[in-house]
C-alpha positions as CSV (number, residue, x, y, z in Angstrom):
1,X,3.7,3.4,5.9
2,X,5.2,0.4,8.2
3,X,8.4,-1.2,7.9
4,X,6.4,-4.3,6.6
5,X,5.6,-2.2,3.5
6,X,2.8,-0.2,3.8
7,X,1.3,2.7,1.4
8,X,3.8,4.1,-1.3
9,X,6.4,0.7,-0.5
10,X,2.8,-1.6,-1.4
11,X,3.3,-0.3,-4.6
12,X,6.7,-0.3,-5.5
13,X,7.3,-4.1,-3.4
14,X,4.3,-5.9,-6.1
15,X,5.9,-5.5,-8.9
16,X,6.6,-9.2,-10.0
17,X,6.8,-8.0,-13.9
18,X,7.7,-4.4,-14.7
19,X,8.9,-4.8,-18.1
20,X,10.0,-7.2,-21.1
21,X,8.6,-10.3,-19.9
22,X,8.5,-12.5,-22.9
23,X,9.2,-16.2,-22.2
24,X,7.6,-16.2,-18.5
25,X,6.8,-19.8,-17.8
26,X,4.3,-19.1,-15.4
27,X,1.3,-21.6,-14.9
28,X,-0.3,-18.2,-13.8
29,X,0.0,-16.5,-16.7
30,X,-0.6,-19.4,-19.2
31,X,-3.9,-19.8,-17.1
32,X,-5.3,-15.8,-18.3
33,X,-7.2,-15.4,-21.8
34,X,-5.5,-14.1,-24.8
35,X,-6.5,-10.3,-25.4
36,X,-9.5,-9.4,-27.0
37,X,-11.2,-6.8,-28.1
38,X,-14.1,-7.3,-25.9
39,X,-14.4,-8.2,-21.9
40,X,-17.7,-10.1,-21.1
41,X,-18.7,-11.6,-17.8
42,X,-17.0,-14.8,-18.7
43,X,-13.7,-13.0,-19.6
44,X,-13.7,-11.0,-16.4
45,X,-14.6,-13.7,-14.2
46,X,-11.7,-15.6,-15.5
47,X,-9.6,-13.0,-14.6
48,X,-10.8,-12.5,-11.4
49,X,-10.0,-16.3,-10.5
50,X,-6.6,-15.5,-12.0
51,X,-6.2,-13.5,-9.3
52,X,-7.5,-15.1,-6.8
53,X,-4.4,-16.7,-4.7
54,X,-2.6,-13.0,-4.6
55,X,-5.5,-11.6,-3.4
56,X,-6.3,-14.4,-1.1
57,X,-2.3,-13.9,0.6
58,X,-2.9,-9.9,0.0
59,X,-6.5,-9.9,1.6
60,X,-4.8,-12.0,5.1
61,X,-1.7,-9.9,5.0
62,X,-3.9,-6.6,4.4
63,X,-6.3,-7.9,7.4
64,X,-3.8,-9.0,9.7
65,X,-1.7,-6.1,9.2
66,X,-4.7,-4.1,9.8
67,X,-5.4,-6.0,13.2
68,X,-1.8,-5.3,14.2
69,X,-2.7,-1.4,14.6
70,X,-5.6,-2.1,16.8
71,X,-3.6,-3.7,19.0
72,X,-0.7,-0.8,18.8
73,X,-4.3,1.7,19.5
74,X,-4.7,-0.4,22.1
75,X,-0.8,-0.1,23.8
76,X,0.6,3.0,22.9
77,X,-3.0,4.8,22.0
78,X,-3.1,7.4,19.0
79,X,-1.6,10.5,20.6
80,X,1.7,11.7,20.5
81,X,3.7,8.7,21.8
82,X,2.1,6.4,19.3
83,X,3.3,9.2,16.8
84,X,7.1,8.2,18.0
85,X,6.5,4.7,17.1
86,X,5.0,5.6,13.7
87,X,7.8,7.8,12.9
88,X,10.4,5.5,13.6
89,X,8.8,2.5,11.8
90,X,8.2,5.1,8.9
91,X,11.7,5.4,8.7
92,X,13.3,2.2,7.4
93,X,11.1,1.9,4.2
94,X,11.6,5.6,3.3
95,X,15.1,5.2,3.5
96,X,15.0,1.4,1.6
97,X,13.0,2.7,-1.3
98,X,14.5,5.7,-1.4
99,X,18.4,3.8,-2.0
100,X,17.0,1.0,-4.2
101,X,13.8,-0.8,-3.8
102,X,12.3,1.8,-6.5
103,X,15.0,0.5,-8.2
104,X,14.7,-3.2,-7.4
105,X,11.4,-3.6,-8.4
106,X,11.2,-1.1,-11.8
107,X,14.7,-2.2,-13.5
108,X,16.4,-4.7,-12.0
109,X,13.5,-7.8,-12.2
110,X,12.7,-7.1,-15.7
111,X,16.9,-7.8,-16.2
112,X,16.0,-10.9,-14.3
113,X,12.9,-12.1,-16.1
114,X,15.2,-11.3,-19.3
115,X,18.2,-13.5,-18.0
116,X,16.1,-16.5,-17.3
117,X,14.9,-16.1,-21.0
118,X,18.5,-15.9,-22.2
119,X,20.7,-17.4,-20.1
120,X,22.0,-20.8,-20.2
121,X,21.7,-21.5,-16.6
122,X,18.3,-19.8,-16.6
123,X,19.4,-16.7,-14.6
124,X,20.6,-18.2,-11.5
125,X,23.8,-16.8,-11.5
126,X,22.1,-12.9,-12.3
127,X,20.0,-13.5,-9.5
128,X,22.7,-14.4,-7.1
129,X,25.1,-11.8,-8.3
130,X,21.4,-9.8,-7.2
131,X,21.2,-11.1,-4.0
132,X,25.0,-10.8,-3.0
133,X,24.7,-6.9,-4.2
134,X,21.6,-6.5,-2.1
135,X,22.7,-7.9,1.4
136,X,26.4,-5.9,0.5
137,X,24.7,-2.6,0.2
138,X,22.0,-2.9,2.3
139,X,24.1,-4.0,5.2
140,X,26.1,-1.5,4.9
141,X,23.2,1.2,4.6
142,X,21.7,-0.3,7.2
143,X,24.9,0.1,10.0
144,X,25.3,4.2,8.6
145,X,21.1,4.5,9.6
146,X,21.2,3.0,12.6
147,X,24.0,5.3,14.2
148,X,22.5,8.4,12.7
149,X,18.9,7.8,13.9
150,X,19.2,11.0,15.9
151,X,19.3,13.1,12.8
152,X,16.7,11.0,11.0
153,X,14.4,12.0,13.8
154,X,15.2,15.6,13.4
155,X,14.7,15.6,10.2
156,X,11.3,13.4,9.7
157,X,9.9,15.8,13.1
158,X,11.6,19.4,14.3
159,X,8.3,19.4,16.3
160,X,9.5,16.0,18.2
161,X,12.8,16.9,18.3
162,X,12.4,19.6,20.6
163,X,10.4,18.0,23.2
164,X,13.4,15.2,24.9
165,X,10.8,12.5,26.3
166,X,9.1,11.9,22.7
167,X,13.0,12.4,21.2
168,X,14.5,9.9,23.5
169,X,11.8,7.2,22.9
170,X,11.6,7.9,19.1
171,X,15.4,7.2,18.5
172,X,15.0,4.1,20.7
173,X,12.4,2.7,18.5
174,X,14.5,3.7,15.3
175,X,17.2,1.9,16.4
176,X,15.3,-1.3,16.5
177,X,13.2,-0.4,13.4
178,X,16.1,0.7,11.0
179,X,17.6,-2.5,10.5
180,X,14.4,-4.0,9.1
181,X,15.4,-2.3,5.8
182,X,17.9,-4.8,5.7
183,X,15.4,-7.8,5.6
184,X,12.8,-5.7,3.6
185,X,15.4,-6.1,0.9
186,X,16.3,-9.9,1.1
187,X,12.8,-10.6,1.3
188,X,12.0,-8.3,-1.8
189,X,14.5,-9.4,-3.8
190,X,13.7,-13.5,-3.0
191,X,9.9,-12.9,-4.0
192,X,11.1,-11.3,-7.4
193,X,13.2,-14.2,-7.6
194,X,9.9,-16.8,-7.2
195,X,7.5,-14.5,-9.4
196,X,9.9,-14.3,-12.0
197,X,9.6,-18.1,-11.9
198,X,6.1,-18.1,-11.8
199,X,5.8,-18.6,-7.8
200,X,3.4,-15.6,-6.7
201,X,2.6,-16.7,-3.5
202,X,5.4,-16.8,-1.1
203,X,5.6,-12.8,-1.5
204,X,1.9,-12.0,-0.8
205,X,1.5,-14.7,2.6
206,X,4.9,-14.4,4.3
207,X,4.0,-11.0,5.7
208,X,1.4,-12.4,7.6
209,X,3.9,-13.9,10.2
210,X,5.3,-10.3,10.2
211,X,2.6,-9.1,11.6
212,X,1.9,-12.0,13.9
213,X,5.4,-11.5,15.4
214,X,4.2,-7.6,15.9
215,X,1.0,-8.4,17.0
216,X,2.3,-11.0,19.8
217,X,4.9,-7.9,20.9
218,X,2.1,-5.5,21.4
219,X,-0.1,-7.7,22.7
220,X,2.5,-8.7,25.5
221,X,2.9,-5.2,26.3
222,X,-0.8,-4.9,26.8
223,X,-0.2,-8.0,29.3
224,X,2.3,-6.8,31.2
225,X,1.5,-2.6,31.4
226,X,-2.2,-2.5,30.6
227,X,-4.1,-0.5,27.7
228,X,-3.5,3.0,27.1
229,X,-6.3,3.9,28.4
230,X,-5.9,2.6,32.2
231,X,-2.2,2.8,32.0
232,X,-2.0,6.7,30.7
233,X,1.0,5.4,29.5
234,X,3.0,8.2,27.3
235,X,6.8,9.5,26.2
236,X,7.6,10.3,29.3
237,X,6.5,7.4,31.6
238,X,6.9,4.3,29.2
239,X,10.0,2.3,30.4
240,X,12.9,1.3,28.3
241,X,12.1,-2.4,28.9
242,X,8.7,-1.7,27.5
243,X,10.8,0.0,25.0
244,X,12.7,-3.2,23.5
245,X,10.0,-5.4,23.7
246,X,8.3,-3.1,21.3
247,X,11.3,-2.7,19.6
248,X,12.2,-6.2,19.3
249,X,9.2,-7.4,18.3
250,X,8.9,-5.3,15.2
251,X,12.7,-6.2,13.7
252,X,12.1,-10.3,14.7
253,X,9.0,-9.9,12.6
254,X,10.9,-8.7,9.2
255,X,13.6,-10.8,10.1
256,X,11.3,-13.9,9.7
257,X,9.1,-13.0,7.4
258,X,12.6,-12.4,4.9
259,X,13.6,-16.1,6.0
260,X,10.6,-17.6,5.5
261,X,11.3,-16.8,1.9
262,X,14.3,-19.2,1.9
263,X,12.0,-22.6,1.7
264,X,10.0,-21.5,-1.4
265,X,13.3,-20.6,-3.2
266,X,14.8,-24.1,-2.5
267,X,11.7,-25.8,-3.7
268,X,11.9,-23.5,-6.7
269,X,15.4,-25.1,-7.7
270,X,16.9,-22.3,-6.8
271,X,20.0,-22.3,-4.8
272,X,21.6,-19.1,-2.8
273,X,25.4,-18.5,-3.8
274,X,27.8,-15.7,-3.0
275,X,28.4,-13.8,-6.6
276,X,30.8,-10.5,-6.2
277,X,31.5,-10.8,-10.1
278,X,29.3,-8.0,-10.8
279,X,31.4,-6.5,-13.7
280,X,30.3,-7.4,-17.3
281,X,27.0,-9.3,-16.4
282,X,24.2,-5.9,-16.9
283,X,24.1,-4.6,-13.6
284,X,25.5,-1.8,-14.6
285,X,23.1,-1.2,-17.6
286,X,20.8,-1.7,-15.0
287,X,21.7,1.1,-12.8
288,X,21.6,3.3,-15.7
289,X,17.8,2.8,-16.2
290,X,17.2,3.3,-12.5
291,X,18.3,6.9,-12.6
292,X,14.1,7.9,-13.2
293,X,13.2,5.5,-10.9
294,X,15.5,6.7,-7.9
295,X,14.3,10.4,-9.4
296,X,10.7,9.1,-8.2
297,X,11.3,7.7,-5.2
298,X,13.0,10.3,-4.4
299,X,10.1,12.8,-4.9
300,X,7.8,10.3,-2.9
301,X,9.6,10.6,-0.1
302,X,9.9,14.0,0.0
303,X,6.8,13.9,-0.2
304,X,6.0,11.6,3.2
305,X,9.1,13.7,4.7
306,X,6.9,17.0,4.3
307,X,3.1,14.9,5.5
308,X,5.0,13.4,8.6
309,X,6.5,17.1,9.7
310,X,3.3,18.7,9.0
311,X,1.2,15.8,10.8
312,X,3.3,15.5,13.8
313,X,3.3,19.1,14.7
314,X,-0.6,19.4,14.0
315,X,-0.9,16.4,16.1
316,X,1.0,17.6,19.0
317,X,-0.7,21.1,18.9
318,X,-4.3,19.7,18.7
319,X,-3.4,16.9,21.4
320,X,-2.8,19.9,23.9
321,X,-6.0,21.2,23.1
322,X,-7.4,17.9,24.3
323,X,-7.9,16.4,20.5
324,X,-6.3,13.2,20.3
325,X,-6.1,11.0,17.3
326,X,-5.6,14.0,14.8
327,X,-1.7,14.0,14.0
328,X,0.6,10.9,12.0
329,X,-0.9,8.1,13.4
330,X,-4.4,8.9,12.4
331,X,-2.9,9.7,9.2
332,X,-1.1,6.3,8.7
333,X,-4.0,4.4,10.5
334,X,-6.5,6.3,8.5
335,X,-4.4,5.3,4.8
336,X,-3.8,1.5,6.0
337,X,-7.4,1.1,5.9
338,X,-8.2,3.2,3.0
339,X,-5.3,1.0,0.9
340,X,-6.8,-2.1,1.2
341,X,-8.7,-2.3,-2.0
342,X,-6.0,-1.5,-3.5
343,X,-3.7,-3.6,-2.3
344,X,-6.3,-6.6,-2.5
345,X,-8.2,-5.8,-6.0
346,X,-6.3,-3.4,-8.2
347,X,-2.9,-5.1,-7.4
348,X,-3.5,-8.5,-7.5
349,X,-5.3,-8.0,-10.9
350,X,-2.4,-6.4,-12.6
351,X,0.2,-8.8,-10.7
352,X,-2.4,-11.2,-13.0
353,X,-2.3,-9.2,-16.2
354,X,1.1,-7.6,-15.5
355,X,3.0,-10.3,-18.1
356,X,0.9,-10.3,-20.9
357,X,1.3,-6.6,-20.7
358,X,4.9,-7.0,-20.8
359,X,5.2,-9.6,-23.9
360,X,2.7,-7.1,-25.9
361,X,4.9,-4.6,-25.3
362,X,8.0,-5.9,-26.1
363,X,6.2,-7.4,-29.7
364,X,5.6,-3.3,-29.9
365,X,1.5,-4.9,-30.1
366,X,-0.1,-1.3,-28.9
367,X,-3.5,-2.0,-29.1
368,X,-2.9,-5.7,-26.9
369,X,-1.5,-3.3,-24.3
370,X,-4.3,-1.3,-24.4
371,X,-6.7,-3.2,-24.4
372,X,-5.4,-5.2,-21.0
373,X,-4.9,-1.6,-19.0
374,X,-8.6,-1.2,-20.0
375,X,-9.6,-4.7,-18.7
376,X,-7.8,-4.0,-15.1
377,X,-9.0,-0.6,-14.8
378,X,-12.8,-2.0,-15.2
379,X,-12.3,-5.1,-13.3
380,X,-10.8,-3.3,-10.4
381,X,-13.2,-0.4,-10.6
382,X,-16.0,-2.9,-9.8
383,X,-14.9,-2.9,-6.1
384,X,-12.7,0.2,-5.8
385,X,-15.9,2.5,-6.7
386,X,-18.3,1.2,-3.9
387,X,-15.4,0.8,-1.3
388,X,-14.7,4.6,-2.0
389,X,-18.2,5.5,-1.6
390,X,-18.5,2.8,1.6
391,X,-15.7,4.9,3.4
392,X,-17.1,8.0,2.9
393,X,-20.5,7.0,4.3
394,X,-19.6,4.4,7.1
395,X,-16.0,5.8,8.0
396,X,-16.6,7.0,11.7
397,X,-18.6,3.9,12.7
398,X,-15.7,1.7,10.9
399,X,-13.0,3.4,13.2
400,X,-14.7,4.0,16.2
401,X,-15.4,0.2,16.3
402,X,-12.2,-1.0,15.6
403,X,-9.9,1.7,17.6
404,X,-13.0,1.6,20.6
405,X,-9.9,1.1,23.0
406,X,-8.4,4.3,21.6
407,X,-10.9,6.5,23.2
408,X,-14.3,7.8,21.7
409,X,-13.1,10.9,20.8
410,X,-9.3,9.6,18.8
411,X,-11.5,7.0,17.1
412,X,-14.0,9.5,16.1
413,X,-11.1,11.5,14.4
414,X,-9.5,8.8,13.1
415,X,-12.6,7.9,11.3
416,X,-13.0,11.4,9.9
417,X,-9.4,11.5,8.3
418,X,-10.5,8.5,6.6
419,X,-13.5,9.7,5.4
420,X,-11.5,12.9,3.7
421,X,-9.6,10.0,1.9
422,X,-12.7,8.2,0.6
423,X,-13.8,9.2,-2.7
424,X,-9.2,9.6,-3.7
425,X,-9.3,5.9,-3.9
426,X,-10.8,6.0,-7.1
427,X,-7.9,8.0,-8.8
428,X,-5.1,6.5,-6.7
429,X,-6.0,3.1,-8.3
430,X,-6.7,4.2,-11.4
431,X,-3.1,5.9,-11.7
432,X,-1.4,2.6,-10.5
433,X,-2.7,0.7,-13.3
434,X,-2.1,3.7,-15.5
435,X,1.5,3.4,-14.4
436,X,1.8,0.1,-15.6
437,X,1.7,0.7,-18.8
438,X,5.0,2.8,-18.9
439,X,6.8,0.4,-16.9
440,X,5.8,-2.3,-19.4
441,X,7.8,-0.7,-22.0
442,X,10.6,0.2,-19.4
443,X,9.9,3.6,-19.0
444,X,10.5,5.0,-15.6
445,X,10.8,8.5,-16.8
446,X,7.6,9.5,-17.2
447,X,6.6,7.6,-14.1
448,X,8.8,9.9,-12.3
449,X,7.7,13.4,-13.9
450,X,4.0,12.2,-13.1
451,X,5.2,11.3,-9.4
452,X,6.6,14.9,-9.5
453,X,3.2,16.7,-10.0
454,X,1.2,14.4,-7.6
455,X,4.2,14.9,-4.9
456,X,4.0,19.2,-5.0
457,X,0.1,19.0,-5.7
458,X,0.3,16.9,-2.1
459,X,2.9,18.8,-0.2
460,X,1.3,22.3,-1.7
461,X,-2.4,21.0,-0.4
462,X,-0.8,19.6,2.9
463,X,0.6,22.8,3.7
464,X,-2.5,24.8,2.8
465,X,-4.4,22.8,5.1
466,X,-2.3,23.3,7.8
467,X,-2.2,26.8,7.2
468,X,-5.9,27.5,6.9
469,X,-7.5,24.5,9.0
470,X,-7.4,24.5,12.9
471,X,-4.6,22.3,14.0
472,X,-7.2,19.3,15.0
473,X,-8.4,19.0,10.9
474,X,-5.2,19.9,9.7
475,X,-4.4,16.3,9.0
476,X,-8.5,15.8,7.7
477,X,-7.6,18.6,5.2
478,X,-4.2,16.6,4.2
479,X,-5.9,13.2,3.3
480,X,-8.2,15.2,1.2
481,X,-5.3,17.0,-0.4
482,X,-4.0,13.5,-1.2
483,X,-6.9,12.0,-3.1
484,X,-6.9,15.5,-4.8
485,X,-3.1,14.9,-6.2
486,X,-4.0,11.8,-7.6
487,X,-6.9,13.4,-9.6
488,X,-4.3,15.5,-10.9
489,X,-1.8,12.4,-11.3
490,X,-4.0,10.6,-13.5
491,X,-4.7,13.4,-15.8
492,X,-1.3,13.7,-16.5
493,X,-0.5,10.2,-16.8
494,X,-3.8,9.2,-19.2
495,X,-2.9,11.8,-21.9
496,X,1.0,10.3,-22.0
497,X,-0.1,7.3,-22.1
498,X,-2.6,7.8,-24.2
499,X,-0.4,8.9,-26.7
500,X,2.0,6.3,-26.3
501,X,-0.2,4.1,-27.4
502,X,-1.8,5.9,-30.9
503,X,-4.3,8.1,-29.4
504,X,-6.7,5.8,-28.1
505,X,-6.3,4.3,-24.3
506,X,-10.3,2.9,-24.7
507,X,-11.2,6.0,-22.6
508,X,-15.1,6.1,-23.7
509,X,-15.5,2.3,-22.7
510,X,-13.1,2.9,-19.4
511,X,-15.3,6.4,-18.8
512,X,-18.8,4.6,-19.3
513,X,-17.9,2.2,-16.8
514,X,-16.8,4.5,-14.0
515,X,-19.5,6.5,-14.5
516,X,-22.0,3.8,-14.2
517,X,-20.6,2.7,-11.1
518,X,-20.2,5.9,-9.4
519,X,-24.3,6.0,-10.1
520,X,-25.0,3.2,-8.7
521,X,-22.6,3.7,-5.7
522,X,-23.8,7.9,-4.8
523,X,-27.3,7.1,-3.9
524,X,-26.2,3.9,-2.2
525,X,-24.0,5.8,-0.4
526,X,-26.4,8.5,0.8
527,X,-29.1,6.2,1.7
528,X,-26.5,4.2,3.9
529,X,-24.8,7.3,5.8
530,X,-28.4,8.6,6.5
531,X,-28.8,5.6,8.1
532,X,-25.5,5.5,9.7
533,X,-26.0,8.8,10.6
534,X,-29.7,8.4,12.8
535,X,-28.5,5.1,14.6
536,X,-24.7,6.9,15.9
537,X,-27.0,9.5,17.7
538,X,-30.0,7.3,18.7
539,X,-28.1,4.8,20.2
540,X,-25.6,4.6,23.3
541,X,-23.3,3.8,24.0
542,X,-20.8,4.5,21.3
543,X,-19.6,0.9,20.8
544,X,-23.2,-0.6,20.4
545,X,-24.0,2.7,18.2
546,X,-20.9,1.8,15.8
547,X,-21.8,-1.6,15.5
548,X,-25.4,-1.3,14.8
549,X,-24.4,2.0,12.5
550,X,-22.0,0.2,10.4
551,X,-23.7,-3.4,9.5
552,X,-27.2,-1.4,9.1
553,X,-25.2,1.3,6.3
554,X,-23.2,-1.7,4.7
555,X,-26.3,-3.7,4.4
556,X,-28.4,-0.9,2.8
557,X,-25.8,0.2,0.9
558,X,-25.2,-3.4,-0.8
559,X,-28.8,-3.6,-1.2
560,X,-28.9,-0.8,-3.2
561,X,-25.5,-1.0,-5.4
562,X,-25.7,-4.6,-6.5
563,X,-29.0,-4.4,-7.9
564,X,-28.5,-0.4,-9.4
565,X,-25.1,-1.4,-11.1
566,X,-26.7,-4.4,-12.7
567,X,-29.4,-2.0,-13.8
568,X,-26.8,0.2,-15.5
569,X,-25.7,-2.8,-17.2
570,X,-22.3,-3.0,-15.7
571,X,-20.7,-6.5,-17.1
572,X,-18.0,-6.5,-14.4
573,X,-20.3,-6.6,-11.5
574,X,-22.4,-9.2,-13.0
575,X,-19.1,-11.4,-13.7
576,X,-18.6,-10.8,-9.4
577,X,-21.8,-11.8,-8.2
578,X,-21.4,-14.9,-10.8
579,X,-18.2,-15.6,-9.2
580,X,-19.2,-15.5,-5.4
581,X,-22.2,-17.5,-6.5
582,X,-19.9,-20.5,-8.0
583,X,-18.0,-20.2,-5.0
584,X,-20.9,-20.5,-2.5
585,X,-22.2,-23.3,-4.6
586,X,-25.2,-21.9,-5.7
């Protein structure tokens, strides 16, 4: 939930092909198999290499961006100042998606996929007359934000509002942070630009110098004031030079990684022009469709308004009670990590699929469409199901040896929020490529009704859990609540788009292979946290314990899926271990 795009923005921000895509000229998509009826091992594999240079850009951006909170742990630690920081960096993409990168992503770039089909100039004046509207309203957003940061505060946390040291800081830090919506939306808007032509991987790699920018800032602040840890350093005593550096740091890094964007368009043939003739060119038709779409990011952020109020004011509560690491920034450090296989499987195989999708749609071919949301829900599932089940069983080791400079007992309930998560990664991926298949035939109402339901299942559970749960698992009981909406989400979703599509979304086939791997995955899973479980309290100290914990549990817990899901017959995974065999050269 950064400003570099984190969480909900992940999915909204890869969205290269939303909706009529025919005429892509894409080396990308001309590489992918025709649709079949069938998927076998050679079919999936393909895919999977289809894939591969998203995920490869997702996978360093994911990791980096992961290393960039340790080192955050490690200055500001996971109490209540880092929860200043996290609320003001939470800021800037609520506010961009919420005025139009829902918008962007779902309407505008299939307009722009559709102009470079039509157009006689291939859509480069629609995608400057895009750019020039972007930078207008987004600069102008951008200067409102900045002076009313106060009230953003207010509104995101009462709690921190009322306590001056953790307000002044957390305005300072929005301050900095709100004018990276600004370059969130130039660098959006060029890497639609490049995967419209076919150019996928400018989007998923620039981030990374995003977060080397950040990472260098909070690394220098380690330098020059010390850890957390030895400096104590909080609200009240870090110093406004400490302030802008951190501050700084985070808008040069979206500031360059939006740049850095400029070379790939050039070498596209693309060339950046001024265009205020927006009148008459389907802008405005375009705005029409976003109505749903600015409906549901609407709700989502409602949504993450309601989470960061509820988490901040647990946080603070439990904090006094000596409980650190149980308020928003175990909450977004706890969802970073639980995102990643989404963000590195399930997104890169529908960026992959995402324009055949689009041109069987628009040939009203049902049964193509179908039959491709079934291939990326099993090809996904093949490493979203165990890296559920891996979180659940090795989550506290995981945390408390990457955030060991957070304190034993922050990392310890850092590591349990992410275990509540676990198993919700299965339905949150499952509903994004569920999701797809609406926005393939333009539909962003139904996406919106369905983001309804899973945004007051959410906010209903989240408030339940901090009603009935002691303050320091109020935020455990949220991240359960989450995975719990999204069970709820998909049910929706599957039955409308099951009957958008005749009746039959290949559920048996889609069911069987879940199942199978969710098998093979449970008694992995409890053979590997039994493990996990005997080492964390033979061993000492913590550190060593983690370490040992979590490579014994992962290795048992490979041991046992690989060989349990190839039992079950599950095609997919035998299509993976083929792949990583041909890559190893074996």
């Amino acid at each position: 939930m950064g400003a570099e795009g984190d969480g909900d923005f992940e999915t909204l921000r890869i969205r290269p092909v939303s909706g009529s895509a025919a005429g892509v000229n894409s080396a990308a998509t001309e590489a992918l198999p025709a649709p079949a009826e069938s998927l076998g091992a050679g079919r999936s594999a393909g895919l999977m290499k289809s894939s591969a240079l998203m995920a490869a850009g997702t996978l360093v951006s994911r990791l980096t961006g992961f290393l960039r909170t340790l080192v955050m742990g490690a200055a500001l630690g996971v109490g209540t100042l880092n929860d200043t920081y996290q609320v003001a960096n939470t800021l800037p993409t609520m506010i961009y998606v919420l005025v139009g990168g829902g918008a962007l992503n779902a309407v505008f770039i299939p307009q722009l996929v559709r102009s470079m089909k039509e157009d006689s100039d291939g859509g480069a004046a629609y995608a400057n007359r895009l750019i020039t509207l972007v930078v207008t309203f987004l600069g102008s957003t951008t200067l409102i934000c900045v002076v009313a940061a106060p009230e953003f505060i207010r509104v995101m946390s009462p709690s921190m509002a009322t306590h001056p040291d953790q307000m002044r800081v957390a305005v300072a830090f929005a301050r900095y942070c709100l004018p990276t919506m600004f370059f969130m939306g130039i660098h959006v808007v060029m890497g639609q630009i490049l995967n419209a032509r076919g150019r996928f991987g400018a989007m998923m790699w620039t981030p990374v110098l995003n977060n080397i920018l950040i990472i260098a800032a909070f690394g220098s602040f380690v330098r020059v004031f010390g850890t957390a840890s030895h400096s104590g350093v909080s609200a009240s005593t870090i110093t406004p030079q400490g302030v802008r550096l951190l501050g700084l740091g985070t808008l040069l890094g979206l500031a360059v990684q939006a740049l850095a964007m400029v070379p790939y368009l050039r070498d596209s043939g693309f060339r950046i022009r001024p265009r205020f003739d927006w009148r008459g060119h389907g802008l405005g038709k375009a705005l029409g469709l976003a109505k749903w779409t600015f409906l549901f990011v609407l709700v989502n952020q409602a949504a993450m308004v309601v989470v960061t109020r509820l988490a901040t004011a647990a946080g603070a509560t439990a904090e006094r009670a000596g409980h650190p690491g149980t308020g928003i920034t175990a909450y977004n450090y706890a969802l970073l990590l639980w995102q990643m296989p989404q963000a590195i499987i399930t997104v890169s195989v529908m960026t992959a699929i995402l324009p055949r999708i689009a041109r069987a749609a628009a040939d009203g071919d049902h049964g193509a469409v179908r039959d491709d949301i079934s291939r990326g829900l099993r090809t996904s599932a093949v490493a979203v199901v165990p890296c559920a089940f891996a979180f659940l069983a090795l989550g506290v080791p995981l945390i408390q040896l990457l955030y060991a400079g957070a304190g034993e007992e922050g990392a310890r309930n850092i590591g349990f929020v992410l275990m509540a998560f676990a198993l919700g990664l299965i339905p949150y991926s499952v509903q994004y490529v569920v999701l797809r298949g609406f926005y393939a035939y333009e539909d962003t109402r139904t996406p919106f009704f369905n983001t309804l339901v899973v945004a007051l299942v959410n906010a209903a559970g989240s408030f339940a859990a901090c009603l009935l749960l002691p303050a320091r698992w109020a935020v455990t009981g949220m991240a359960l609540t989450y995975g719990l909406a999204y069970v709820v989400g998909v049910g929706v979703a599957w039955k409308r788009l099951r009957s958008r599509l005749g009746g039959d979304l290949d559920g048996r086939r889609v069911v069987r292979t879940y199942a199978r791997l969710v098998g093979a995955a449970l008694p992995a899973s409890l053979a590997a946290g039994s493990v996990t479980v005997w080492l964390m309290t033979a061993i000492h100290p913590h550190v060593v314990a983690a370490l040992t914990a979590l490579a014994a549990g992962a290795a048992v817990l490979i041991a046992l899926f690989v060989p349990l899901a190839r039992l079950m017959r599950v095609d997919e995974v035998d299509a993976m271990v083929h792949m990583v065999r041909a890559r190893l050269g074996r």
